[in-house]
SETIKOL-774648 format. One record per residue (C-alpha): x, y, z; residue number from 1. Coordinates in Angstrom, 1 decimal, decimal comma, padded with zeros to 4 digits. Each point is the difference from the previous one (the first is absolute). Example, Ala and Ser with C-alpha at 12.3 -4.5 7.8 and 13.67 -1.06 7.14 Angstrom:
GUDREN/012,3/-004,5/007,8/1;
GUDREN/001,4/003,4/-000,7/2;
# end
This chain:
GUDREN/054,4/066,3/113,2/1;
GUDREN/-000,2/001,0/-003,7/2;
GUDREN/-000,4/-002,9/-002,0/3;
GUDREN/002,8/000,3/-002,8/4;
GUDREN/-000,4/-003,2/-002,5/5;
GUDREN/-001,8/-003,1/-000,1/6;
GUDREN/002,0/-002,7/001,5/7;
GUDREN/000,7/-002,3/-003,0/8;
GUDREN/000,3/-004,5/-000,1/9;
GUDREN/002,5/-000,6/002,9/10;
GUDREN/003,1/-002,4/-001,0/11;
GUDREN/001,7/-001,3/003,0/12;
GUDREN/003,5/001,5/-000,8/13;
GUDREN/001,3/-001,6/003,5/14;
GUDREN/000,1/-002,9/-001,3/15;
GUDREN/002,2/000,7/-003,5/16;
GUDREN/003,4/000,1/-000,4/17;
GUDREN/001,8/002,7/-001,3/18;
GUDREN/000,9/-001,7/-003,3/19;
GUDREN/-004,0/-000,4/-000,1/20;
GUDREN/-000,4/003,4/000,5/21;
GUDREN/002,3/001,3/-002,5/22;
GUDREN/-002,1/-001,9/-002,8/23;
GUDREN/-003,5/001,3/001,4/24;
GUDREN/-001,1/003,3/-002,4/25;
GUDREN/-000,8/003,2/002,4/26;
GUDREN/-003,6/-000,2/-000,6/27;
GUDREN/-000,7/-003,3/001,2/28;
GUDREN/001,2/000,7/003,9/29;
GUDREN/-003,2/000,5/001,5/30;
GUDREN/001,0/002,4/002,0/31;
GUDREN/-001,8/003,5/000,5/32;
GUDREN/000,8/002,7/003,1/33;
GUDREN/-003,1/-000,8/001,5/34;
GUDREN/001,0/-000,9/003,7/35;
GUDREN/003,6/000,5/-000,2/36;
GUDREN/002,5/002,3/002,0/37;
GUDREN/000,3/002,0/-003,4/38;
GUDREN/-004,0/001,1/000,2/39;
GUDREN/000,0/001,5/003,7/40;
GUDREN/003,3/002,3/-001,2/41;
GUDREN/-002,2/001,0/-002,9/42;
GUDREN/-002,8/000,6/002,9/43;
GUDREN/002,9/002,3/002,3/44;
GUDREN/000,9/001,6/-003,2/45;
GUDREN/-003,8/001,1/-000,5/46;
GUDREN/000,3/001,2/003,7/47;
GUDREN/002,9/002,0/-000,7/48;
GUDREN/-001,5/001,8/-003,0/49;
GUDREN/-003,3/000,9/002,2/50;
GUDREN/002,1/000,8/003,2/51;
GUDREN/001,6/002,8/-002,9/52;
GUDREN/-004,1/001,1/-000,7/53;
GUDREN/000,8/-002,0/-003,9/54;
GUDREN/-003,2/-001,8/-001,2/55;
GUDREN/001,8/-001,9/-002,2/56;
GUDREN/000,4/-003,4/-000,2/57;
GUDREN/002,4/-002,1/-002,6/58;
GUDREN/-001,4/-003,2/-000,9/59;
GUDREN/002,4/-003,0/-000,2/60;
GUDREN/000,8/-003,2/-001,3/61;
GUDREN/001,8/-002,5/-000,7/62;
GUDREN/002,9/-000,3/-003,0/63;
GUDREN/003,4/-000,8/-000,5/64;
GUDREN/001,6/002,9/001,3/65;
GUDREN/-000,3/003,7/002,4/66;
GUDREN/-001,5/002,1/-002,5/67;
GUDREN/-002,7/003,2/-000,8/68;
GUDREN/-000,9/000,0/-003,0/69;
GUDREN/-000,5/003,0/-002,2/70;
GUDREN/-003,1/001,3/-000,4/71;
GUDREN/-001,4/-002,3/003,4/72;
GUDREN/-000,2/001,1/003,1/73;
GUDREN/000,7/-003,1/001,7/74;
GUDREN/002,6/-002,4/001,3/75;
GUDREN/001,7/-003,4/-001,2/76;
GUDREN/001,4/-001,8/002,4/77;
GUDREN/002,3/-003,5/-000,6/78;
GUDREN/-001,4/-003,4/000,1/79;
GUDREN/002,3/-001,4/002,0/80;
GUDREN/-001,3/002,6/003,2/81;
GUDREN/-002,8/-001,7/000,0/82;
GUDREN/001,0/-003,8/001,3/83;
GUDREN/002,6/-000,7/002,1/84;
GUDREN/001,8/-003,1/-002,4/85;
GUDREN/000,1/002,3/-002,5/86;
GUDREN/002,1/002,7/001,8/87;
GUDREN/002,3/-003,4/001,2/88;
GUDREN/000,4/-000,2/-004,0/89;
GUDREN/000,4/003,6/-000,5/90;
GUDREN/003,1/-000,1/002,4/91;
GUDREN/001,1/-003,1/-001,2/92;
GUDREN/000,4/001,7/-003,9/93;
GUDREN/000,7/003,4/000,7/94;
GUDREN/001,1/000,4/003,4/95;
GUDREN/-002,1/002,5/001,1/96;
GUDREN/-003,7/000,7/000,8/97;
GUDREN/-000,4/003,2/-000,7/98;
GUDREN/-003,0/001,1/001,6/99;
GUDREN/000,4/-003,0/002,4/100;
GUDREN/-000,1/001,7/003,3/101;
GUDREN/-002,3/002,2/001,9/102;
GUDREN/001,4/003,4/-000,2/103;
GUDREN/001,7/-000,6/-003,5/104;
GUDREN/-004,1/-001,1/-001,5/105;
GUDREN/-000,9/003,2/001,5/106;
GUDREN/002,9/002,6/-001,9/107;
GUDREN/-000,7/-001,7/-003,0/108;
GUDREN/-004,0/000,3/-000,1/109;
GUDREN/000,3/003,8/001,2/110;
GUDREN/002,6/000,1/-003,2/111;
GUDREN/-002,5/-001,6/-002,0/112;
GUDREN/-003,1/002,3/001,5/113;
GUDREN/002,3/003,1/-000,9/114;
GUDREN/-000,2/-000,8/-003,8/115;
GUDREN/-003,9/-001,6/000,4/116;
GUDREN/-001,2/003,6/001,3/117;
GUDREN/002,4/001,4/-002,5/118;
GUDREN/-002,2/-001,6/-003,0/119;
GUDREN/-003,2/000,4/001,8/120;
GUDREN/000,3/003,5/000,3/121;
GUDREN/001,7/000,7/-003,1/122;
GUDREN/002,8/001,5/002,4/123;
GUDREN/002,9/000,3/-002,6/124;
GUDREN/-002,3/002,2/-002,5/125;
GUDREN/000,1/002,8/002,4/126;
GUDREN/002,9/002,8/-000,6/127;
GUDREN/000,8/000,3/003,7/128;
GUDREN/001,1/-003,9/000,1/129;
GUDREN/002,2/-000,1/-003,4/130;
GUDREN/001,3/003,2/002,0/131;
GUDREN/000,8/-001,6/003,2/132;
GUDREN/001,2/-003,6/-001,6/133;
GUDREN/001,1/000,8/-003,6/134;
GUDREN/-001,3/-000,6/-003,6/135;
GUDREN/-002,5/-004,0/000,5/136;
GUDREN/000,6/-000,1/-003,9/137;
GUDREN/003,6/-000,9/000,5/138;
GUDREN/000,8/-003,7/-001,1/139;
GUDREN/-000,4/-002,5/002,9/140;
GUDREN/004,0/-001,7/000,3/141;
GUDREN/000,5/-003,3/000,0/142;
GUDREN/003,1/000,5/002,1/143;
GUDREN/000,7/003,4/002,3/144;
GUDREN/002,9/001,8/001,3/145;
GUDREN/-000,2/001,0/003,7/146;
GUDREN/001,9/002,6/001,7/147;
GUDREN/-000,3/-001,5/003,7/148;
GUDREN/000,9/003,4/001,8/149;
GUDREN/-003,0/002,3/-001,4/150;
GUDREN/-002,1/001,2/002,2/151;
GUDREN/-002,2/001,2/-002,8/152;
GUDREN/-001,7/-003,4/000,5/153;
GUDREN/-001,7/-001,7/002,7/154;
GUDREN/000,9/-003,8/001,5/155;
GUDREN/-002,6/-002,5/000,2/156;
GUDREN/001,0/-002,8/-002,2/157;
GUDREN/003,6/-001,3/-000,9/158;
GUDREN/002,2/000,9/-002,6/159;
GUDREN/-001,5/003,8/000,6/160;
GUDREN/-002,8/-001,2/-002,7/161;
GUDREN/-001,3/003,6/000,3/162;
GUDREN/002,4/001,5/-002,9/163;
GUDREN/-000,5/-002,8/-002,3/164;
GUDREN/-003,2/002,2/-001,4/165;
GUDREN/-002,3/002,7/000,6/166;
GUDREN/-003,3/-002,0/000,5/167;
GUDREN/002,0/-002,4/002,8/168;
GUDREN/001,9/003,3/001,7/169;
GUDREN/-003,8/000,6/000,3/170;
GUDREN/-000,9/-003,3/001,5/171;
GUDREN/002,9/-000,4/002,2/172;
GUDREN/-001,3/003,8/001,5/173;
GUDREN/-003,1/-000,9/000,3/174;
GUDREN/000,7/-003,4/001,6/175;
GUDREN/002,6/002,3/002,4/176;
GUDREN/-003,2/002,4/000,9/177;
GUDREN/-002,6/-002,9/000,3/178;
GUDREN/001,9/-002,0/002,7/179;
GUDREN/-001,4/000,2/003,5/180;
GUDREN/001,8/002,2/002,6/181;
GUDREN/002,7/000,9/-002,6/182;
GUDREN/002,1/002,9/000,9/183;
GUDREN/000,7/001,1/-003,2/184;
GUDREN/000,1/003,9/000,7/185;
GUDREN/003,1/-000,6/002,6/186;
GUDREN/001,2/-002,9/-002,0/187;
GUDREN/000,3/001,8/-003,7/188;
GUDREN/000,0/003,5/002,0/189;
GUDREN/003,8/001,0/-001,7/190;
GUDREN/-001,0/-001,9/-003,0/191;
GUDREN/-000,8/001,4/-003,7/192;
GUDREN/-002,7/-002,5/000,1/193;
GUDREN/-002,2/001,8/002,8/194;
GUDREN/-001,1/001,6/-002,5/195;
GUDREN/-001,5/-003,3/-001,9/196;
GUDREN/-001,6/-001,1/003,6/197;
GUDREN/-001,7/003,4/000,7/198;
GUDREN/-001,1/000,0/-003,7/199;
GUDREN/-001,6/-003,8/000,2/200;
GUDREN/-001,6/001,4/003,6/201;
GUDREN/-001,4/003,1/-001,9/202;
GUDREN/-001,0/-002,0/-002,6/203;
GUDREN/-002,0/-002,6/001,8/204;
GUDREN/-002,0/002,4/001,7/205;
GUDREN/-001,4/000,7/-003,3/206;
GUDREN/-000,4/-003,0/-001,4/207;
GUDREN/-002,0/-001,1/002,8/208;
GUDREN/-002,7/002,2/-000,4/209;
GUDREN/-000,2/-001,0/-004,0/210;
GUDREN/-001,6/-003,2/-001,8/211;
GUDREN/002,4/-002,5/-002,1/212;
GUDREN/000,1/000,7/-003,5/213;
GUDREN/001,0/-003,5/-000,6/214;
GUDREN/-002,3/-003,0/001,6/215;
GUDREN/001,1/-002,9/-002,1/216;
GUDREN/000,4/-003,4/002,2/217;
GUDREN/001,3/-001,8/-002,7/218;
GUDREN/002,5/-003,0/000,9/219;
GUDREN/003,0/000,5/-002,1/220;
GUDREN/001,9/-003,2/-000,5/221;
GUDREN/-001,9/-002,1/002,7/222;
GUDREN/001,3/-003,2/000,8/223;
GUDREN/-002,7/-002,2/-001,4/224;
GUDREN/000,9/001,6/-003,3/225;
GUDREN/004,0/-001,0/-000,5/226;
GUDREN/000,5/-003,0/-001,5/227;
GUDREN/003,5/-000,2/000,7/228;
GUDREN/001,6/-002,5/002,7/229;
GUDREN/002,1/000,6/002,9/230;
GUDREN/002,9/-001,6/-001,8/231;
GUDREN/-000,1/002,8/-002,8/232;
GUDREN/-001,1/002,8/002,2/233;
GUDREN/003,3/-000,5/002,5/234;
GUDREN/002,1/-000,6/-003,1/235;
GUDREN/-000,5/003,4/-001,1/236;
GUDREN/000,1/001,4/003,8/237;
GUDREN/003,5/-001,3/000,3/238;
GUDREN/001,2/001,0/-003,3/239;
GUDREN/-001,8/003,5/000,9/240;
GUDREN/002,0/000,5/003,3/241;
GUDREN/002,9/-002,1/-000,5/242;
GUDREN/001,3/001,8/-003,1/243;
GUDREN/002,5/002,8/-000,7/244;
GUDREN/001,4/-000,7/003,7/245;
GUDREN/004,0/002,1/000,4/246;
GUDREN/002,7/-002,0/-000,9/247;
GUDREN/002,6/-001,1/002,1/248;
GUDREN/003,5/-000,1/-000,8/249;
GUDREN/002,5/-001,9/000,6/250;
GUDREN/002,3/002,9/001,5/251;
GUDREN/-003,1/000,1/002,7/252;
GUDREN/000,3/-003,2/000,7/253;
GUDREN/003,3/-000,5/000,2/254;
GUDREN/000,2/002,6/002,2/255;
GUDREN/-002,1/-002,0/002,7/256;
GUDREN/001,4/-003,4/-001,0/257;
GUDREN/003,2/-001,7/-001,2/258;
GUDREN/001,2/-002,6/-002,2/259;
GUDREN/003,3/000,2/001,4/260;
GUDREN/002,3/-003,2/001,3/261;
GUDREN/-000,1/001,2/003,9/262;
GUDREN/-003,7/000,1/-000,2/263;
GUDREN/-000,3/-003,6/-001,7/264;
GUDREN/-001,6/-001,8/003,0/265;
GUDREN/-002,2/002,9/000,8/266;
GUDREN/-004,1/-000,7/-000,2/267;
GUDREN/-001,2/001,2/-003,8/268;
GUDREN/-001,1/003,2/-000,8/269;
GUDREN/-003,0/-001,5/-001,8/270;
GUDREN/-000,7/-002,4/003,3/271;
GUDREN/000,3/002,8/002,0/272;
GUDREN/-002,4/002,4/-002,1/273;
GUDREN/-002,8/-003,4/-000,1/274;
GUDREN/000,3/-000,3/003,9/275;
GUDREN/-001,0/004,1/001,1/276;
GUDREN/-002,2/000,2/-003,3/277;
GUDREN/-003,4/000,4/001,1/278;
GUDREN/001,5/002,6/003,3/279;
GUDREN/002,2/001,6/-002,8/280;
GUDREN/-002,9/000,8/-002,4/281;
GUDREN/-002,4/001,0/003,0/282;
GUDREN/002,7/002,3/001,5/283;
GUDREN/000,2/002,0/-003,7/284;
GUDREN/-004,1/-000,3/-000,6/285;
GUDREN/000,1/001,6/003,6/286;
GUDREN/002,4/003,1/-001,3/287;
GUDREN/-000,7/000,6/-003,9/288;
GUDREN/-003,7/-001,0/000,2/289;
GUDREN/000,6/-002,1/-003,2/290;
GUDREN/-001,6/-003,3/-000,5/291;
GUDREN/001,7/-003,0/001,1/292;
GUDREN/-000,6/-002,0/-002,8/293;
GUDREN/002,2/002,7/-002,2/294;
GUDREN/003,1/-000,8/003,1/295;
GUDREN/-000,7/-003,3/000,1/296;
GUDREN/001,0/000,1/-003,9/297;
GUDREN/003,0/002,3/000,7/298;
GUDREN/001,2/-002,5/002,7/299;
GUDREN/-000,5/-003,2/-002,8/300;
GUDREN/002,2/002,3/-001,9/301;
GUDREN/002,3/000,4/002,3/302;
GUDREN/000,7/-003,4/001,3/303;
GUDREN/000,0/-001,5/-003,7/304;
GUDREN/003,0/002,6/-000,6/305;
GUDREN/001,6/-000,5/003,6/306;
GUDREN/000,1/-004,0/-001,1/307;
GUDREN/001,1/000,3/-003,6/308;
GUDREN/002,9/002,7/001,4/309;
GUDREN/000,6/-002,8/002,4/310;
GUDREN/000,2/002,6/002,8/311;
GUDREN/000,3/-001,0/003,7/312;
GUDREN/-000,7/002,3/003,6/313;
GUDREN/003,2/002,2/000,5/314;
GUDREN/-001,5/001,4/003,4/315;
GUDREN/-002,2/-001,3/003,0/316;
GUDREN/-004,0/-000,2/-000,5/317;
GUDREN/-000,8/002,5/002,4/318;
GUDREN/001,6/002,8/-002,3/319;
GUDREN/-000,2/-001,9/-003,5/320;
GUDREN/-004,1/-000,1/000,7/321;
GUDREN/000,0/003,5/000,8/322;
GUDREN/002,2/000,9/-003,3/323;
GUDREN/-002,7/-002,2/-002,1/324;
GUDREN/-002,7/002,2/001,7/325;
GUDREN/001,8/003,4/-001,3/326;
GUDREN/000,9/-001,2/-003,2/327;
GUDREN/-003,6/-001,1/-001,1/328;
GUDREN/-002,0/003,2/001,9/329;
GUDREN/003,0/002,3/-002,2/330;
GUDREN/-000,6/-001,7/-003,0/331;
GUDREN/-003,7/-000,1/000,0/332;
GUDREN/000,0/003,4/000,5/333;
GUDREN/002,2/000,9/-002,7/334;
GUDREN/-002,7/-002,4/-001,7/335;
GUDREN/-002,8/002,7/001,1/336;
GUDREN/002,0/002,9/-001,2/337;
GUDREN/000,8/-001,3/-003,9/338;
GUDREN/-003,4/000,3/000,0/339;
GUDREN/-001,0/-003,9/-000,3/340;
GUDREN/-002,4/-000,4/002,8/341;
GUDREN/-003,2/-001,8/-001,1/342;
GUDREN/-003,1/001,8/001,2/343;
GUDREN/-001,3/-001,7/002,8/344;
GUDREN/-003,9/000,3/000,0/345;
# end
């Protein structure tokens, strides 16, 4: 097995709560991907590339977040991936895992391997690619705008993260062409963006029988070089995805609940929206593909309102929970289209 960093002093995090935690700084964790789940999906996603005839091979390591750097061909992967009380902790702040699971590890390092080759072979220089993807030198956004019925994009991670820019519509192609016994030529066969998939197939072909221009192995932000603590680094992770969430208002609301007399005895809206939260939030996650930490805000919201509007359930659960579910997917959506969605990766 490729050997991929040297395993640094262990702490036993098992044994630390999560306050504790929160107060150690990233760089003393001790941990490293050396024996973990994460390195044998970086070993499948080296089979994958040679199954394809690709030589190339993105290094990785550890940091604070999924990321290729520019101008390195490689991978960083999240700290928390690589020890199991740290993904408890990663839940615990944000919700999610992203990257937790099995297949979701593997879309997200043959994202990642799309821009790594990208750099390494100086992809984005050549006419045919700005051609096929668009102009690389356009500003990277903070926040996109999808449109959710093109089919001038490919699906392979939420919130259609293709059209956020040219170098990840390049990515998200490649990790669409990369992915063992993917049927892509029926699947996008209609689609504008068969076009994108035949040109990455073309295009690998050649780049196979070439040398990187770019070799670097450099470790951008490794996680023995931040200095900052788990504390500060989820602080800025919530603030990061729990801001600019829609606003509800209180016609919405009211429309679901009531403050009238009749309904006076009734179980409280806020109650109510405390008891199916987790189920609520999963059931949107599940349809939008936006994170839950951004509903779970959006839910605070909403029961903070549904309390100070005093408001009360006008109908049985059944229906009222299924309401909920239409009025949060609706208004995350409107959400997506303003054009407020926070790039995922």
């Amino acid at each position: 097995m490729t050997k991929l960093n040297t395993r640094p002093k262990k702490i036993n995090l098992n044994f630390l709560s999560d306050e504790e935690l929160l107060d150690l700084r990233m760089c003393d964790l001790g941990v490293s991907l050396a024996g973990t789940f994460v390195e044998s999906r970086i070993e499948l996603l080296y089979e994958e590339l040679a199954e394809r005839g690709l030589a190339f091979r993105p290094h990785c390591w550890l940091s604070d977040e999924w990321f290729s750097p520019d101008g390195v061909p490689g991978i960083a992967i999240p700290f928390y991936l690589a020890h199991p009380r740290l993904m408890r902790l990663e839940r615990k702040q944000v919700l999610d895992v992203e990257g937790g699971t099995h297949d979701w590890c593997m879309k997200i390092l043959r994202h990642e391997a799309g821009h790594a080759i990208d750099t390494a072979y100086r992809l984005r220089r050549r006419k045919s690619y700005r051609e096929t993807f668009g102009r690389v030198s356009v500003p990277y956004p903070d926040y996109y705008r999808p449109k959710p019925y093109s089919r001038s994009y490919v699906l392979h991670l939420d919130m259609w993260y293709a059209q956020s820019h040219p170098v990840e519509d390049f990515a998200e192609t490649f990790a669409v062409w990369l992915r063992p016994r993917s049927r892509w030529r029926a699947q996008y066969r209609e689609w504008p963006a068969i076009k994108k998939l035949e040109y990455v197939c073309e295009l690998m072909q050649v780049v196979k029988t070439e040398r990187p221009a770019v070799k670097s192995r450099a470790f951008v932000d490794p996680l023995r070089s931040i200095k900052k603590t788990l504390r500060e680094h989820y602080e800025k992770k919530r603030a990061h995805y729990g801001l600019e969430h829609p606003n509800f208002y209180d016609r919405d609301l009211r429309r679901l609940f009531s403050d009238k007399p009749e309904h006076a005895r009734n179980t409280t809206a806020s109650a109510f929206l405390r008891r199916f939260r987790t189920e609520l939030r999963k059931s949107v996650a599940k349809w939008t593909g936006e994170y839950q930490y951004t509903i779970d805000q959006v839910l605070s919201e909403m029961m903070e309102r549904c309390r100070e509007l005093k408001l009360r359930l006008a109908t049985n659960e059944e229906q009222t929970r299924r309401d909920v579910v239409v009025l949060l997917t609706v208004q995350t959506m409107n959400f997506l289209h303003e054009g407020n969605h926070r790039v995922a990766l």
